[in-house]
N, C-alpha and C positions, 0 to 999 in steps of 0.2 A: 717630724722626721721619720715616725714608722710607718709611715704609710708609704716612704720614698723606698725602704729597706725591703719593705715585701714585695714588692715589683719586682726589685734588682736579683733577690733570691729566685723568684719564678723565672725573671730573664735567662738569670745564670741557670737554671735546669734546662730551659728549654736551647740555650745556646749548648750545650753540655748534650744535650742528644742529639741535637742537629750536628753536631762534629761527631759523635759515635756514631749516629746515621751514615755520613758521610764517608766514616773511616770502615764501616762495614761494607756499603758498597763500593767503596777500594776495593779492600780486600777480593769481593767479589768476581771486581771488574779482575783484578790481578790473575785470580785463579782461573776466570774464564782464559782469558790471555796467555797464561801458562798451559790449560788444556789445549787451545789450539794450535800453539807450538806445538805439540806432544804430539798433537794429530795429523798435524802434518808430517812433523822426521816419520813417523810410521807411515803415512800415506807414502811420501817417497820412497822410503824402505822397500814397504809394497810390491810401487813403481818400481823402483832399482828390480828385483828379485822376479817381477813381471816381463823384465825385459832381457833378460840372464834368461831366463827360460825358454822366450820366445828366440833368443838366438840360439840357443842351444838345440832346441829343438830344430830351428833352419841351418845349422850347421849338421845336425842328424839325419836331414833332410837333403840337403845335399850333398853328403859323405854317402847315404843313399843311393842317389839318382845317378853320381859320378861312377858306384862302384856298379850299376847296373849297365850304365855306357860304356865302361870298360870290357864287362861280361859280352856283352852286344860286339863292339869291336875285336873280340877274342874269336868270340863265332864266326865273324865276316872271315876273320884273319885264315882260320882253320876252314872254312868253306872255300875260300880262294885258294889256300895250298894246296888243298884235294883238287880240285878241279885242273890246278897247273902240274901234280903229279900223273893224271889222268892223262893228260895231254903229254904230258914228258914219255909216259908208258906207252900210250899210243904211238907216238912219234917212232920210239925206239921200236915196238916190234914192227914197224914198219918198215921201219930201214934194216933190220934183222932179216924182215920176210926178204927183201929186194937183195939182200946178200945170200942168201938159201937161192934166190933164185938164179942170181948171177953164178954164184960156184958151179950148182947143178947143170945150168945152159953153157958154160966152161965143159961141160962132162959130156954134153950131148941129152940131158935128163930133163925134165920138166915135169913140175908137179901137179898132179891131175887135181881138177877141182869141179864141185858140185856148180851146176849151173842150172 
């Protein structure tokens, strides 16, 4: 019967690591597993904070461009009110002149001009 007992002892070490073996690369596999959750929330974190920026930056960009098109259509605006002042002023001494003229030729007078 001692020959059956020393087998069983060897057995039982070697079953006895094969289960520590086993429960180490658990653990392992575990920790791997739990790193790459970890890697991930931070990858999308990242992500998240990669994409907050890139809008912000194209809302920067656009707050931008708009307030340049505004400046732009301000310009038009003030170039076309000068031009219809111009034109209002011409207008007016024109018909100013043509009342100078009509009083005077009422008088008998007329206004000498370079020609």
């Amino acid at each position: 019967g001692g020959c059956l007992e020393l087998p069983s002892v060897e057995m039982s070490k070697v079953v006895g690591a094969n289960v520590l073996r086993t429960a180490k690369l658990e653990d392992a596999y575990a920790k791997a597993e739990q790193d790459v959750r970890d890697t991930m929330v931070v990858s999308a974190t990242a992500q998240w904070h990669e994409d907050q920026n890139a809008k912000s930056m194209s809302k920067s960009l656009i707050r931008k461009r708009d307030q340049e098109a505004i400046a732009k259509e301000r310009q038009a605006g003030a170039n076309e009110l000068l031009v219809r002042r111009s034109q209002r002023l011409a207008e007016l001494y024109e018909a100013e002149r043509e009342q100078w003229e009509k009083e005077l030729s009422e008088q008998g007078l007329v206004i000498a001009r370079d020609r």
